[in-house]
C-alpha positions, 0 to 999 in steps of 0.5 A: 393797149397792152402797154397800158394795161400790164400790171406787174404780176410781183405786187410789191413793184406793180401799179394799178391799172391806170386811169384811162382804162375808167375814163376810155370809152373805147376800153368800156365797150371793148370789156363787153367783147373781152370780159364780160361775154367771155364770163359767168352770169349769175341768173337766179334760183331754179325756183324760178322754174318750178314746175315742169314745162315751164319758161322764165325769160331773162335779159343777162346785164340789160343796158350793157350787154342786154343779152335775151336768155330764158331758162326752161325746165323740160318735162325730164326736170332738166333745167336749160338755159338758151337763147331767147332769140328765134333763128328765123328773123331774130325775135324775142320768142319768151315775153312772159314766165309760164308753161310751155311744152313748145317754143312758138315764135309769135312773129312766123311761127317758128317752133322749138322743143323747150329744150331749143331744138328746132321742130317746125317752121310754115313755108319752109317746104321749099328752102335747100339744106334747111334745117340746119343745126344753127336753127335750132336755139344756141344753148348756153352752158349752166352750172347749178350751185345748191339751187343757185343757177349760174350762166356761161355765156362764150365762158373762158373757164369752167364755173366749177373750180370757183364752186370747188373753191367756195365749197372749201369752206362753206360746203359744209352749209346746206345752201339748198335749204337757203330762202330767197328774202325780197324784203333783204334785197334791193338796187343801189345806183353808183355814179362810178365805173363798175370796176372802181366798185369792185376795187373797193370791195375787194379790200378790207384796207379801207374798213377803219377808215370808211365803216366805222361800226363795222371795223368795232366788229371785225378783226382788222389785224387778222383780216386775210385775203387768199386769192385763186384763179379766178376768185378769191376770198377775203375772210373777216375774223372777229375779236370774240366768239360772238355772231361766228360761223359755227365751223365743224371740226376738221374744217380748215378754219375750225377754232377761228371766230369767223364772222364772214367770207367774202368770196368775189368771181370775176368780173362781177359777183360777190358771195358774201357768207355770213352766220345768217346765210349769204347776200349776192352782190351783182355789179352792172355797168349801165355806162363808164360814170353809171352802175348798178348793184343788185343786192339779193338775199338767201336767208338760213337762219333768220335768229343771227339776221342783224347781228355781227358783220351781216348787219347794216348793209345797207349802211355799209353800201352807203358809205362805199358808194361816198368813196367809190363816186369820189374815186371816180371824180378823182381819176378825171384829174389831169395829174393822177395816172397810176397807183401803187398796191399796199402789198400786205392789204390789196392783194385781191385788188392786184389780182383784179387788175390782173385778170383784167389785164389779162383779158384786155390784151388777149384777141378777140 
């Protein structure tokens, strides 16, 4: 496997990853163990825990990792986020969002405090060297981004160096004041692998060729990607000062008409900032052909909605997913192996297969 998946950190020499790693099924249940669980999850807003006392329950990239969380607010106003597995037989112990001061078991009668600490458990009396600190409920670290609510799983880095990172450039927005939009917000099934999904996002190589309205609005020749740890961020410029960000002075990008930033966090999440407000694009495996994307809206200011490069998305996923499932039929050929990466217009590609690279060959 390492040999196979070592991608060349010079991209003017490197080949893509090759395409057993979409085709090996043995790859996409060891990227559960190697990636994802190893990653941050986006899980919500914390207006799904409004009110003090109250308990949200949530599955973490159900029928892949299918991973059972909820999240709590404490009476303190603290917003936890544990696991939603009781420590005494491994029952689901949130089925439904409501106040609760206490976590009971429905199934023996186990009790937590809705921080997770373990306080009670019937017939107990008896059992040596119990409690212990395993039965109380594992909490998962959480990062707070305006209102939006971020999830560690067994994370292998600190969530904040990509909010430091986006913050560069939109932290000047008050992402606080952005409202959720259900009626902005809806799921596409892409018959490919997930991460030929996220290939074709992280490049604007593709615009003139696949998104023909969108290329009228965005400055191809000035399309940029910057890349960091582990994310990084393509910019789309527009050819005139219409439907842009207006940037304050001494901002890094202050003079450019900028008309979106695209801001991908590894392995899954997409940031896409537009004058309008932001759609979070989240990508989930179901099966090495299957995927889901979640696209979920934050709206700031609803007089740009439809207007400039935040316009037509679902127009534009449609035409993604024509190429992104042709991809996917393609690497089944017998005489495709490998690629190469355009130097100048996949630099975020290279670092996706990268990192991808890097975690597939670290122990487990």
């Amino acid at each position: 496997m390492k040999d196979n998946y070592k991608i060349d950190p010079d991209i003017s020499k490197a080949e893509t990853l090759p395409s057993s790693f979409y085709k090996d099924p043995v790859a996409f249940e060891l990227i559960k163990e190697k990636i994802f669980l190893k990653s941050w999850q986006w899980v919500g807003d914390e207006n799904l825990v409004e009110k003090n006392n109250y308990v949200y329950p949530l599955v973490i990239l159900e029928k892949y990792l299918s991973e059972p969380i909820f999240l709590s607010r404490s009476l303190d106003g603290q917003v936890n986020c544990m696991t939603n597995v009781c420590t005494h037989r491994g029952n689901l112990l949130v089925l439904e969002p409501g106040e609760a001061k206490k976590i009971t078991c429905m199934y023996h009668g186990r009790r937590f405090d809705n921080k997770g600490k373990y306080e009670y458990m019937p017939e107990f009396k008896d059992a040596k060297d119990f409690p212990r600190a395993c039965d109380s409920l594992h909490n998962f670290p959480l990062k707070k981004w305006g209102k939006l609510l971020f999830v560690g799983l067994n994370p292998s880095f600190d969530f904040q160096c990509v909010i430091d990172k986006m913050n560069e450039r939109i932290g000047y927005l008050p992402i606080e004041q952005f409202n959720f939009d259900d009626s902005l917000s809806k799921d596409f099934t892409v018959n490919s692998h997930w991460a030929l999904y996220c290939d074709n996002y992280l490049e604007g190589f593709h615009v003139p060729f696949v998104h023909k309205d969108l290329n009228e609005i965005l400055d191809y020749q000035n399309y940029t990607t910057e890349v960091y740890d582990y994310c990084n961020l393509q910019i789309g410029y527009s050819e005139d000062d219409s439907e842009v960000f207006d940037l304050p002075k001494g901002h890094v990008d202050y003079g450019k008409n900028v008309a979106a930033y695209y801001y991908w966090v590894f392995p899954n999440m997409m940031f896409n900032f537009y004058p309008w407000g932001l759609s979070i694009n989240i990508v989930k495996p179901l099966s090495s052909s299957l995927t889901k994307v979640s696209f979920r809206s934050y709206v700031y200011d609803k007089s740009k909605l439809n207007r400039g490069a935040g316009s037509q998305l679902e127009k534009v996923e449609k035409e993604d997913e024509v190429v992104v499932e042709n991809v996917h039929k393609g690497l089944r050929s017998a005489f495709y192996k490998a690629g190469r990466f355009s130097p100048t217009k996949e630099k975020g590609v290279h670092h996706f297969h990268n990192l991808i690279s890097n975690f597939m060959n670290q122990a487990i």
